[in-house]
N, C-alpha and C positions, 0 to 999 in steps of 0.2 A: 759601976757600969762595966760591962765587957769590954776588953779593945780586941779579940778575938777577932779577924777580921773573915767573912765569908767562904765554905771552901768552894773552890770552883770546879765543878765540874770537868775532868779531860772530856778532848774530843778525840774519840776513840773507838773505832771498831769491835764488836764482840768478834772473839775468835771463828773464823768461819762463813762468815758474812764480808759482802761487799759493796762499796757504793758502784754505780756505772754511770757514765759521760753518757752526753748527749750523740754523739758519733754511732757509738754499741747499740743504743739504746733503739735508731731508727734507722740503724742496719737490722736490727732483729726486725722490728715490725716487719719492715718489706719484706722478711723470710718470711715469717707468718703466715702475712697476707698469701703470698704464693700456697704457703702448704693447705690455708681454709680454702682458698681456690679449688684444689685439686679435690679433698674433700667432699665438700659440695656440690662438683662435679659427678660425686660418686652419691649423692644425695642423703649423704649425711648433716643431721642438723647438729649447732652448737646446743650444749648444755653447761650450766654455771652452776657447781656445790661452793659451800662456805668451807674456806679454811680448816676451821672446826668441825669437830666430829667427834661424839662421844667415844670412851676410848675404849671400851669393851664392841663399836661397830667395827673397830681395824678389823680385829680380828689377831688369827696367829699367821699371818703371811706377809711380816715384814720382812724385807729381803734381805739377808746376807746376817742376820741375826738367828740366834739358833731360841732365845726365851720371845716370847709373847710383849708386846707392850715395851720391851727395851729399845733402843734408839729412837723415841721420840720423843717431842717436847710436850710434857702438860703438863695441865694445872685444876685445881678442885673451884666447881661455881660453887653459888652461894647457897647453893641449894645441894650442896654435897656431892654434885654427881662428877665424875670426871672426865674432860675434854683434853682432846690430843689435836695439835695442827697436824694434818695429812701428810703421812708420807706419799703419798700416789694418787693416782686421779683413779685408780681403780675399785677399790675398797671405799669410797662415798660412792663413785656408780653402782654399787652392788646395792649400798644401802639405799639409793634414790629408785630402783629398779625394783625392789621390795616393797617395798613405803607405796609405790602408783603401780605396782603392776597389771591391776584391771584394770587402767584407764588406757594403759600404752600401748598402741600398736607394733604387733610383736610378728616378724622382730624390730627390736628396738634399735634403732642407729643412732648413734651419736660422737661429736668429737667435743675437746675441751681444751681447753690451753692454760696454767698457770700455773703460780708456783707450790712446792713442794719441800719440806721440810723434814729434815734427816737428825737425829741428836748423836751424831758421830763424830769421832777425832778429825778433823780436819789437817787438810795436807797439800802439798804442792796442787792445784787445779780441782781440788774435793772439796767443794763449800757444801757447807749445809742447808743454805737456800738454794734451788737450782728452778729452772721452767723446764717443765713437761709438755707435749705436746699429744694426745691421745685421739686413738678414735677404734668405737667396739660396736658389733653387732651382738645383742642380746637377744635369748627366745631361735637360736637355729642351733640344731645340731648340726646342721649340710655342710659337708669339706668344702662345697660352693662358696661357703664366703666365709673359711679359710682363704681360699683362694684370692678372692675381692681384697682382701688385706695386700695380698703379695704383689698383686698387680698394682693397688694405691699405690703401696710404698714406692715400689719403681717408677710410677710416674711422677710422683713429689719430690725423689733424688735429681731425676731429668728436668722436670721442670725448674727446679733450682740452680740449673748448670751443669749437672755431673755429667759425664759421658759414660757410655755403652763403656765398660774395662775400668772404670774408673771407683765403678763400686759393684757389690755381688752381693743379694740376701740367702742367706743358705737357712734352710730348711730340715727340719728331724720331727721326729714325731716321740711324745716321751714312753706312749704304747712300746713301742720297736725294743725301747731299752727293757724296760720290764720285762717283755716277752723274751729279750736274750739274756735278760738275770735269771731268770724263773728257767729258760733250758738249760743255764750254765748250774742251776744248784742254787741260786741265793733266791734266799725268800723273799717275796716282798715284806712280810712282817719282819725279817731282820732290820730291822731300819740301822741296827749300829752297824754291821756291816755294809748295809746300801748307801749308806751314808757315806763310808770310806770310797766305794766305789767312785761313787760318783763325782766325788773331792778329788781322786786319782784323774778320772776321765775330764776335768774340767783344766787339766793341767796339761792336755796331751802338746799344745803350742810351746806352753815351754820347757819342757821336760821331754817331750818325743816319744818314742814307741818304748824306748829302754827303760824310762824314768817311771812310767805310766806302768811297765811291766813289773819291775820292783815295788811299787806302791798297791800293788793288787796282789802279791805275795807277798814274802816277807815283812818289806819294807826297806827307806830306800836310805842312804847316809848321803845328806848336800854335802857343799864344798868347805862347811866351816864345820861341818863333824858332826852337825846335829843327826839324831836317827829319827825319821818319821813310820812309826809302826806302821805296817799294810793293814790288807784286808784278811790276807792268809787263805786265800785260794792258792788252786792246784794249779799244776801249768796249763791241764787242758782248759780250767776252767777260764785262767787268763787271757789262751789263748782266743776261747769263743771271744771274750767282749772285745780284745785288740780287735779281730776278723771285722768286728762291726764300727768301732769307731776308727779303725785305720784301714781302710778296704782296700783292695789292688786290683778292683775292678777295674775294666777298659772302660766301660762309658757308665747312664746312668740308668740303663736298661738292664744291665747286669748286673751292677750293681744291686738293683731291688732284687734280683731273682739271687743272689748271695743270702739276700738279706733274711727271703725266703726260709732257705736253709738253716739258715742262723737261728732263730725262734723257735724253728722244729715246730711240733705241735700244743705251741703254748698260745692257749685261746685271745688274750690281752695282745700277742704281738702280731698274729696274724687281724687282728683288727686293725690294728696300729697301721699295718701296712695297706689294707685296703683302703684307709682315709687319706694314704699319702701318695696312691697310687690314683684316687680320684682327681686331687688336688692336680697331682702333676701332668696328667691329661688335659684337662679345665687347663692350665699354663698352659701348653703345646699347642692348643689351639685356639688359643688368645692371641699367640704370639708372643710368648714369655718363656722363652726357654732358656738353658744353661747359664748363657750370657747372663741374664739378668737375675733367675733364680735359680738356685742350685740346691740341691739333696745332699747334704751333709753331716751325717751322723755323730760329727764331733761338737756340733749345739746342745747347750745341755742345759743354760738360761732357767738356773731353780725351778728343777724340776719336780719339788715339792708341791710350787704353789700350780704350776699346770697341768691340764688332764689328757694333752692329744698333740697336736700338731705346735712347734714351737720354731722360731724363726728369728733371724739375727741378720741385719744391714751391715755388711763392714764396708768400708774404704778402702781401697788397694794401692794407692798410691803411697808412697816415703814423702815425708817431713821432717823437719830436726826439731830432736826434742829441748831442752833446757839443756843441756850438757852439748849441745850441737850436732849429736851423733842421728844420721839417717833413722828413722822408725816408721813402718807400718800404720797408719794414723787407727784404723781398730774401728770397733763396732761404735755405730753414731743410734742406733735403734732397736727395738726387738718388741717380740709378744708370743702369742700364742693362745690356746684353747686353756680356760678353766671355767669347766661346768659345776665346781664344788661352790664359789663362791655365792651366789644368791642364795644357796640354800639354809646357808648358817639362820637367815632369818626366816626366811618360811619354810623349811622342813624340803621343804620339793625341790630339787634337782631343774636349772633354768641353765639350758646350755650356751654358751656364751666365748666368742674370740673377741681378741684388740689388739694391740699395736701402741708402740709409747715412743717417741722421739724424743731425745733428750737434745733439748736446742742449743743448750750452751756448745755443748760438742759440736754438732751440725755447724754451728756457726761458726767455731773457730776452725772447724775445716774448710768452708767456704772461704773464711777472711784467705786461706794461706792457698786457696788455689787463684784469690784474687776475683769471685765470685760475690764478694759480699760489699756490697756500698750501701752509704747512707741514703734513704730517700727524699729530705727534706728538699726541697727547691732551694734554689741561691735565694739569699736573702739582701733587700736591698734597704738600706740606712739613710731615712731622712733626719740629714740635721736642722739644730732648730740654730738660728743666725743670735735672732731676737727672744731671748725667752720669753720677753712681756707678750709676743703676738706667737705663742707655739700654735697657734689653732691652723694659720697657715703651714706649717709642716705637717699638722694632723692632718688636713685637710688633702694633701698628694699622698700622704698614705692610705686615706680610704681611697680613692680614685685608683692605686695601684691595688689595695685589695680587689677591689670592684672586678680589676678584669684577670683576677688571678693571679697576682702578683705577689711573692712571699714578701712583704715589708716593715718594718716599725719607724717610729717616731721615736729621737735619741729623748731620754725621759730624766737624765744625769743633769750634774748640776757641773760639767767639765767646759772647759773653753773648746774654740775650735779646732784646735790641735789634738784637745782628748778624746774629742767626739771623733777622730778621725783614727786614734789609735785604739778605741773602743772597738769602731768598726771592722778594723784589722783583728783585733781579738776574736771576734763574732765571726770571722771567717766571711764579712757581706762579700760579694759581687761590687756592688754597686753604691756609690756613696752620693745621694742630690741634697747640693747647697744652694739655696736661695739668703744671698745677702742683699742690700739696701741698693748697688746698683745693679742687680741681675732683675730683682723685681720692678725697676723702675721701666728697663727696657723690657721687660715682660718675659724676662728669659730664668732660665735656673741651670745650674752648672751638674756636669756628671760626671762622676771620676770612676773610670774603671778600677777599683780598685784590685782585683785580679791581674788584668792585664800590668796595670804600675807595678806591681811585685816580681812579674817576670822581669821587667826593662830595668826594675832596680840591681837586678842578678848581673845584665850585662853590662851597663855603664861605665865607664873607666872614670869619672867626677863628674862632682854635684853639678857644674856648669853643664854638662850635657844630658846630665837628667832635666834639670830645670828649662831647658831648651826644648828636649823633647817633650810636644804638648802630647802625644797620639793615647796618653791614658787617661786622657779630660777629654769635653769639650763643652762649649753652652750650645742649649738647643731648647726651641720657643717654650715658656710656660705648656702652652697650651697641646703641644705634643709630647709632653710627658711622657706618658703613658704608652706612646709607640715608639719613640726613641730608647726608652731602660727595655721595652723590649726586641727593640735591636739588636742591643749589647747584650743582652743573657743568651746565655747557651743554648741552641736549636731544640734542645728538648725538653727546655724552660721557658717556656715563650708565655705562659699563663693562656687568660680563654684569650679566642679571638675575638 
């Protein structure tokens, strides 16, 4: 016989993945809830795809991957075919959009919210499970709602807290750049040089006008000597696309009339300009101006996968990062027009904008301007005295449900000492004891147990803790219910 004994399993996280606490967990909701608010508001409906999704539906527009089908996670059914978990909430909407498009009313609105899966190296704050948060109009071509996008997103930063300065979505159009490659001389069929470009232009923040300019000629040598080859344009030709991603226009009326110039008579970028010059009128007379959306030719937001208008939410405010040093907290959001994607399935050309919030970020920017709390109600702990008779501790927890009251019934097999350090763990409010003489004179006892936490902070000995009763007291049976909600916080008071 073996004496071999069982291996055990570690408990252990796959690289990349994370558990979350109960605190994160319904702090995001209440974000949520606020962003489908706003949504809905704009009368967009929710939609729910599966996880899964055949892995020839992705498609070639996973982002930041240059092959097809690499960085995600699959696997072969049993039926041979092959299934990928979603990188994005985009690519099932195409395919859901396909699959019923004579049933839908077009255009088709909808948002989604959930998670997403990456098969990438992970790294400081890069998990490969993350929550998305999406909403697209399908079936319009009309800058119209481009625009409805811009205006969402501004009111779901505000409605979350942010202030007017506190955050800016800038706006570009992918047409504009086209139209100023195609007058500078690069083709759009050169894809290996537009490709260079574009990996230049997406660096202008940290690299600058200098860095951005050596990478579109020659190329440029960093600080530890590596050489990165350019593009091998001319100076003038550099000079056009600087002119356009780093402009020195005075405002953003003049800006667009540069822009004009810029394109020259290339048909792709005077288009480009008229949908952005739609868009930004539709703002102006919303009420959405600079402040809130701004024209920014330095967006560049893989411009592979979109066909027109493309847009980017940043934060403007400093945080410290890991290292403690001030930073810029950076884009929480983005989207844009691609009218390519429905078609992979039906042949026809479905023009289509969205929008994707990446919540995790959003939320740790709220947590650090102090924006972000848990919504759970205080929660209040009936202990049980007598375990043979729990049904009486059950029994004040349903009555505390009843009138809205977050409660439970202690369900452990601890004395009443644990049950009371239980409750401290649990984070209650509120701790009610009914022992043998509180029930007799019909009363039950309630220990603030928040308020005790403070007065144990200031006490100088146990004699005057033990004296001071003001975080107990007893109060009748039978007022339960309006007594615990005395003591809970004015904007926990359950129903009335």
């Amino acid at each position: 016989m073996s004496s071999q004994k069982p291996v055990k399993p570690k408990a252990r996280l796959p690289r990349g993945f994370r558990d979350r606490g109960a605190a994160e967990i319904m702090a995001e909701q209440k974000m949520l809830a606020t962003i489908r608010g706003v949504y809905e508001s704009y009368g967009f409906d929710p939609l729910e795809t599966p996880a899964f999704e055949y892995t020839d539906a992705l498609g070639k527009f996973l982002p930041d991957v240059d092959r097809p089908n690499e960085g995600v996670f699959s696997l072969k059914d049993d039926d041979e075919q092959w299934m990928s978990l979603r990188y994005d909430l985009t690519a099932p909407l195409a395919r859901h959009v396909a699959a019923n498009f004579q049933h839908l009313a077009k255009p088709f609105r909808r948002y989604q919210v959930g998670s997403v899966w990456r098969n990438e190296k992970p790294g400081p704050g890069r998990y490969r499970e993350f929550t998305q948060f999406d909403a697209d109009t399908v079936g319009s071509a009309s800058a119209s709602a481009d625009a409805e996008l811009l205006m969402m997103l501004s009111d779901t930063l505000e409605a979350l807290g942010l202030k007017r300065g506190d955050y800016i979505v800038k706006l570009n159009n992918r047409k504009l750049l086209d139209g100023v490659l195609e007058a500078s001389g690069v083709a759009l069929e050169d894809r290996v040089r537009r490709g260079i470009v574009l990996r230049a232009i997406d660096k202008i923040d940290r690299l600058g006008v200098e860095g951005v300019s050596a990478l579109l000629g020659e190329g440029r040598k960093d600080e530890s000597g590596d050489f990165t080859k350019g593009a091998g344009l001319t100076a003038d030709q550099a000079h056009r696309i600087l002119a356009f991603v780093a402009p020195d226009a005075a405002d953003e009326d003049a800006h667009l009339r540069q822009i004009g110039t810029l394109v020259g008579s290339s048909a792709v970028g005077a288009a480009g300009l008229n949908e952005l010059e739609q868009i930004v009128r539709l703002l102006q007379a919303c009420g959405y101006g600079p402040d809130r959306v701004l024209f920014d030719t330095g967006v560049v937001r893989g411009l592979d996968y979109y066909t027109g208008a493309v847009f980017e939410a940043q934060l403007t405010f400093p945080i410290q990062n890991e290292d403690g040093d001030e930073v810029v907290f950076g884009s929480v959001a983005g989207g844009g027009r691609y009218d390519d994607l429905v078609a992979r399935f039906t042949g026809q050309q479905v023009p289509a904008t969205g929008m994707s919030i990446g919540v995790s970020r959003l939320m740790s920017a709220l947590t650090s301007r102090g924006l972000a709390a848990a919504a759970a109600s205080p929660l209040v702990v009936v202990t049980v005295f007598d375990k043979a008779d729990a049904a009486a501790s059950f029994a004040m927890v349903q009555e505390l449900r009843a009138a809205g009251i977050r409660a439970e019934a202690y369900v452990g097999n601890g004395k009443m000492g644990d049950q009371f350090k239980y409750a401290d763990k649990r984070g209650a409010a509120i701790a009610v004891i009914e022992g043998g003489d509180e029930r007799a004179r019909g009363e039950v006892t309630l220990k603030d147990l928040a308020l005790g936490a403070e007065l144990a902070k200031s006490v100088e000995s146990r004699a005057e803790w033990v004296a001071n009763r003001e975080a107990q007291k007893s109060v009748s049976r039978a007022a339960l219910v309006a007594e615990v909600r005395a003591m809970l916080p004015s904007s926990n008071k359950g129903r009335a």
